[in-house]
Structures are given as structure tokens and as C-alpha cells.
DRENPA-3360 file (N, C-alpha, C; in nm, 2 decimals, always signed):
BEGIN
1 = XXXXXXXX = -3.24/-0.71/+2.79/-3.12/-0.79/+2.79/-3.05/-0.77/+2.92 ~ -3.00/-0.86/+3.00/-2.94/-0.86/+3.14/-2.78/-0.84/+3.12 ~ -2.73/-0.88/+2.98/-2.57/-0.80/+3.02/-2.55/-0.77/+2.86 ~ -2.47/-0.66/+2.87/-2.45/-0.61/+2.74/-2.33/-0.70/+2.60 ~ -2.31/-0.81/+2.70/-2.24/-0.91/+2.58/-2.34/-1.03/+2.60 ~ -2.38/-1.07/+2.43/-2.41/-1.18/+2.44/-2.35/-1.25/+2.27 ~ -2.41/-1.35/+2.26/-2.33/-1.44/+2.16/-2.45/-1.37/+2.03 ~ -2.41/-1.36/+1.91/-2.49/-1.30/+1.79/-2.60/-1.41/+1.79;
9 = XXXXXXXX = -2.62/-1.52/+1.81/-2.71/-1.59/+1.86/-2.86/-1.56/+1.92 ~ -2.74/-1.58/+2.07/-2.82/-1.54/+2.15/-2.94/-1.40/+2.15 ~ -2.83/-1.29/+2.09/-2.87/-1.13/+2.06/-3.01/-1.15/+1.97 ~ -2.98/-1.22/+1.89/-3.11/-1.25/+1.76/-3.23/-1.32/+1.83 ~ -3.24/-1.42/+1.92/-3.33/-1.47/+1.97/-3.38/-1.40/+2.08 ~ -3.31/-1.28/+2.18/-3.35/-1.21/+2.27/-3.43/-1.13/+2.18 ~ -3.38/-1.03/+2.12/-3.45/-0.91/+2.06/-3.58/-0.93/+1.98 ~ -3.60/-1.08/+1.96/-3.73/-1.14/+1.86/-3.75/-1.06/+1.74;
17 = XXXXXXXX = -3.66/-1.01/+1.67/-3.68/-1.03/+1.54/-3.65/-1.03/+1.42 ~ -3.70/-1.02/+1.31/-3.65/-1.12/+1.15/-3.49/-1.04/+1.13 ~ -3.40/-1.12/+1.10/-3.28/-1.07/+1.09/-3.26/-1.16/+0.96 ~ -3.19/-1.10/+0.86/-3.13/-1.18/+0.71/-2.99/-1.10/+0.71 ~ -2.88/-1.23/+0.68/-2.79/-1.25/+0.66/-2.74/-1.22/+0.51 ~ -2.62/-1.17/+0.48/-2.57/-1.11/+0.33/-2.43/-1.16/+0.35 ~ -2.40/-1.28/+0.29/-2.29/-1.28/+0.27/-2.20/-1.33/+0.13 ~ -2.06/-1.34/+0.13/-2.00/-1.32/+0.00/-2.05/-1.47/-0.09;
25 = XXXXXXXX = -2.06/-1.48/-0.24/-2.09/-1.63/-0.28/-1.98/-1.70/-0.29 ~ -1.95/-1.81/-0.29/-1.88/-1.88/-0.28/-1.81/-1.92/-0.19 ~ -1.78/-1.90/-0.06/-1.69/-1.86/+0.06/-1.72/-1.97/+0.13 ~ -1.69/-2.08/+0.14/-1.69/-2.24/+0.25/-1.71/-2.18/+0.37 ~ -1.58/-2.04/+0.44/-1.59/-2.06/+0.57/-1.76/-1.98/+0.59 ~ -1.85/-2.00/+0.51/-1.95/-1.88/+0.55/-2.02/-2.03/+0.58 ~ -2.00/-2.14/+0.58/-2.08/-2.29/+0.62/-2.19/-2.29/+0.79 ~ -2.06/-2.20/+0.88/-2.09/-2.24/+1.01/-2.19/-2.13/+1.05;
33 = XXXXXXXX = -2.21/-2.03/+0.95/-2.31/-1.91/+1.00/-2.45/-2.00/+0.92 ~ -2.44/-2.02/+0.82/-2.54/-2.14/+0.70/-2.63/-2.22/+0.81 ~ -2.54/-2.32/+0.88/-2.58/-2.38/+0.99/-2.67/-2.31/+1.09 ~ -2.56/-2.26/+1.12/-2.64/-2.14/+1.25/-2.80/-2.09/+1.23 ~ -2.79/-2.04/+1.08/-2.89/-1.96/+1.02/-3.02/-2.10/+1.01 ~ -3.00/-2.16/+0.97/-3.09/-2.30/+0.92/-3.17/-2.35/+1.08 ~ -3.12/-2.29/+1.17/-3.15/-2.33/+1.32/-3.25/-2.21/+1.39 ~ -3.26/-2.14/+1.32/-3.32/-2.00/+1.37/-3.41/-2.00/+1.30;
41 = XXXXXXXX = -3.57/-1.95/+1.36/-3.68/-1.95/+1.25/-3.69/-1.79/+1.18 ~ -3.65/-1.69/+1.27/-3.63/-1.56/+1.20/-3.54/-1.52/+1.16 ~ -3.47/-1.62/+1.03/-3.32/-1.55/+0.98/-3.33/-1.59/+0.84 ~ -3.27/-1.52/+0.80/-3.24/-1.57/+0.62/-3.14/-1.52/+0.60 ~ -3.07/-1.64/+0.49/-2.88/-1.59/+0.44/-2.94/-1.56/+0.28 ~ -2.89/-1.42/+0.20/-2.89/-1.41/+0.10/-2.69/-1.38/+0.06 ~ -2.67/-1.46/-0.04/-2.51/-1.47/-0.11/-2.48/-1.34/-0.21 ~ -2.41/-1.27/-0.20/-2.38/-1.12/-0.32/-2.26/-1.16/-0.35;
49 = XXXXXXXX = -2.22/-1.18/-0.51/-2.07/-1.16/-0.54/-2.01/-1.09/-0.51 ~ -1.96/-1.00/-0.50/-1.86/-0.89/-0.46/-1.87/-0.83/-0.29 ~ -1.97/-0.88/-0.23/-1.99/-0.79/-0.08/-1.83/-0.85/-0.01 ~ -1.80/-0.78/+0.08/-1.68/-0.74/+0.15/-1.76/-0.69/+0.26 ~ -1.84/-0.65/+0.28/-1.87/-0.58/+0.41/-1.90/-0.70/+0.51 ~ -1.89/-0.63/+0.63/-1.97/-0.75/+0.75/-2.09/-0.65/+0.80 ~ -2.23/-0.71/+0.78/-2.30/-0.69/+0.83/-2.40/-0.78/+0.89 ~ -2.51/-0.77/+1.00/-2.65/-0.79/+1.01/-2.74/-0.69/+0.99;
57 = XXXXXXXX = -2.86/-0.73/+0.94/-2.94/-0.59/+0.93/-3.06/-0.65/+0.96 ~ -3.14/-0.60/+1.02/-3.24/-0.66/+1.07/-3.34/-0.49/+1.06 ~ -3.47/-0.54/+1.03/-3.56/-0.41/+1.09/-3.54/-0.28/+1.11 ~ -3.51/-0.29/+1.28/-3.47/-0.20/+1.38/-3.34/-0.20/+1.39 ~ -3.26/-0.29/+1.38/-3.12/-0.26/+1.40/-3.06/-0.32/+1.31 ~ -2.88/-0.28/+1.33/-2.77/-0.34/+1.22/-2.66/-0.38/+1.29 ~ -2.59/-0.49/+1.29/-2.47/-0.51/+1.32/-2.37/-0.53/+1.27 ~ -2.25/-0.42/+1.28/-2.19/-0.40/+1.17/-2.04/-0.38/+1.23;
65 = XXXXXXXX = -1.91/-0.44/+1.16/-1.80/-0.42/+1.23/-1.65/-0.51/+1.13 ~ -1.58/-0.54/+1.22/-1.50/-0.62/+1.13/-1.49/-0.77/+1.13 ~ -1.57/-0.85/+1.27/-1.58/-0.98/+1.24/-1.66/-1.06/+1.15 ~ -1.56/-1.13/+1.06/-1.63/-1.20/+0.98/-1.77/-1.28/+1.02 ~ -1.83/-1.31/+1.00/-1.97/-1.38/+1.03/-1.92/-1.57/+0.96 ~ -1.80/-1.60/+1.07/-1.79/-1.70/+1.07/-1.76/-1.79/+1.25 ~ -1.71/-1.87/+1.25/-1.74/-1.93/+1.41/-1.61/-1.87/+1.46 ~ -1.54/-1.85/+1.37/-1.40/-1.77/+1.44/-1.42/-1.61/+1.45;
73 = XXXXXXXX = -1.50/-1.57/+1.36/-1.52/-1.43/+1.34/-1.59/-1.37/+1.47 ~ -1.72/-1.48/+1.49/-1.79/-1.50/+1.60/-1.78/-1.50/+1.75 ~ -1.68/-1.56/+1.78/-1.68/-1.66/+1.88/-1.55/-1.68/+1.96 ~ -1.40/-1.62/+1.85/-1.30/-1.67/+1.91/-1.18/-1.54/+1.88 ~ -1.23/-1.47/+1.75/-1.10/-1.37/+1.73/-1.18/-1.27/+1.83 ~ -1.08/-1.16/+1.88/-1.14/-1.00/+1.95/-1.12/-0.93/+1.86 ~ -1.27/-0.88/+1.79/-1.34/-0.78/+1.68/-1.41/-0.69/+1.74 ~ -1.42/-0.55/+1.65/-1.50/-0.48/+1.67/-1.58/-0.47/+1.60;
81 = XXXXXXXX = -1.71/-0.45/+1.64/-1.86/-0.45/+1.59/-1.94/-0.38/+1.70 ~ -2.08/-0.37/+1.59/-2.18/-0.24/+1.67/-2.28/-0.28/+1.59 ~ -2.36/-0.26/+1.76/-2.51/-0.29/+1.68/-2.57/-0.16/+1.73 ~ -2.65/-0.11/+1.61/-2.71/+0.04/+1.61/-2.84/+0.02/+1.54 ~ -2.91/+0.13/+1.57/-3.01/+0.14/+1.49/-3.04/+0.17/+1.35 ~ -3.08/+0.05/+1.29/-3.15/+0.09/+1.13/-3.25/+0.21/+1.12 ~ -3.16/+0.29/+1.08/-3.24/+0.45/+1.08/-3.36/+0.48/+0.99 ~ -3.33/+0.34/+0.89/-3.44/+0.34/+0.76/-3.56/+0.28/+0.81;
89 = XXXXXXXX = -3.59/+0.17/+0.95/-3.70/+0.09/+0.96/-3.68/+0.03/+0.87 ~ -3.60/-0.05/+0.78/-3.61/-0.14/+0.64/-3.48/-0.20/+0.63 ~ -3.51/-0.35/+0.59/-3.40/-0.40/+0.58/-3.36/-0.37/+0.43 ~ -3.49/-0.38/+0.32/-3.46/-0.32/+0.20/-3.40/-0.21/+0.15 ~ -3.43/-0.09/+0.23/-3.41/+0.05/+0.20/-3.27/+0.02/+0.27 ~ -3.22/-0.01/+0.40/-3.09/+0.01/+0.42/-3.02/-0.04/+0.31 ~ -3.02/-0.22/+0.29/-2.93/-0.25/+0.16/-2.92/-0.19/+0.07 ~ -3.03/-0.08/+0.00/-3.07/-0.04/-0.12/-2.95/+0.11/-0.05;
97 = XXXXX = -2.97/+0.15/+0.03/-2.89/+0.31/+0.03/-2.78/+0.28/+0.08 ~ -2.72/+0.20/+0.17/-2.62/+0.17/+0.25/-2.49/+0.06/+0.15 ~ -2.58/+0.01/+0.11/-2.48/-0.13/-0.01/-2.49/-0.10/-0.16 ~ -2.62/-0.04/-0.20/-2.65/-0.05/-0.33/-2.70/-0.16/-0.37 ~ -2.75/-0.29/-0.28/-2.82/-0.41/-0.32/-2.95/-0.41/-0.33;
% end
């Protein structure tokens, strides 16, 4: 990667690969990540009743912080977030030890 800020986008199509999305059910503003997600061939949104948390989890890494995973959360408020390494190799095992999903 050539600079250490890029758009969650962008970050998902450099690093090449499968990232799935978790976010809350019902929630309208989650529409503009839906989109996003529907445009990307390595991504999938799964919906949890009760989740509160902000995450990505992917494989090899997680991005985890306080912006919501919306176009504002994204793109326009100043949030803190971190993307680190999934210490499990799994996106299963992290949700399963990390969420309880």
C-alpha cells in the first residue's frame, strides 16, 4: 500500500481479500455499506439482532473501531479505528470467540 490512509474501499480491494460484513438488522442507515458491499466481488454483509459493535473481519485482518460502517461513519465524521491482525486466521473462529456469533 503507498500511503497509510486509504478509503475502507479502497483498503479491501488493495489487500485482495474475502472480507464479510456484520451488521445490526434492521438499521436503514446500514443501506450505503449494502451498496458498497453488492459492488465488491469479495465481500458479504451478514445482519445480527443485537450486534453494537463496529467491525470488519476478514481472514488475516480486522477492522475495528468506533465508525459506524455507514457513508458518514466512513467518509465524513473523524473516528477511530484499527485494522490489525486476525490472530485466529478465521473469520469464523474470530466471530465465534471475539462476538459469540
Amino acid at each position: 500500500m503507498s500511503s497509510r490512509r486509504l478509503s475502507l474501499s479502497a483498503a479491501i480491494r488493495e489487500l485482495n481479500t474475502d472480507v464479510d460484513f456484520y451488521v445490526r438488522t434492521g438499521e436503514q442507515h446500514n443501506d450505503y455499506m449494502r451498496s458498497l458491499v453488492s459492488r465488491m466481488g469479495n465481500t458479504s454483509m451478514t445482519t445480527v439482532d443485537d450486534l453494537h459493535a463496529k467491525a470488519v473481519v476478514g481472514p488475516e485482518l480486522v477492522y475495528v473501531g468506533s465508525a459506524n460502517i455507514t457513508h458518514s461513519g466512513l467518509t465524513v465524521n473523524r473516528e477511530l479505528c484499527e485494522i490489525m491482525e486476525n490472530e485466529y486466521g478465521s473469520v469464523a473462529t474470530y466471530l465465534d470467540v471475539e462476538l459469540g456469533l
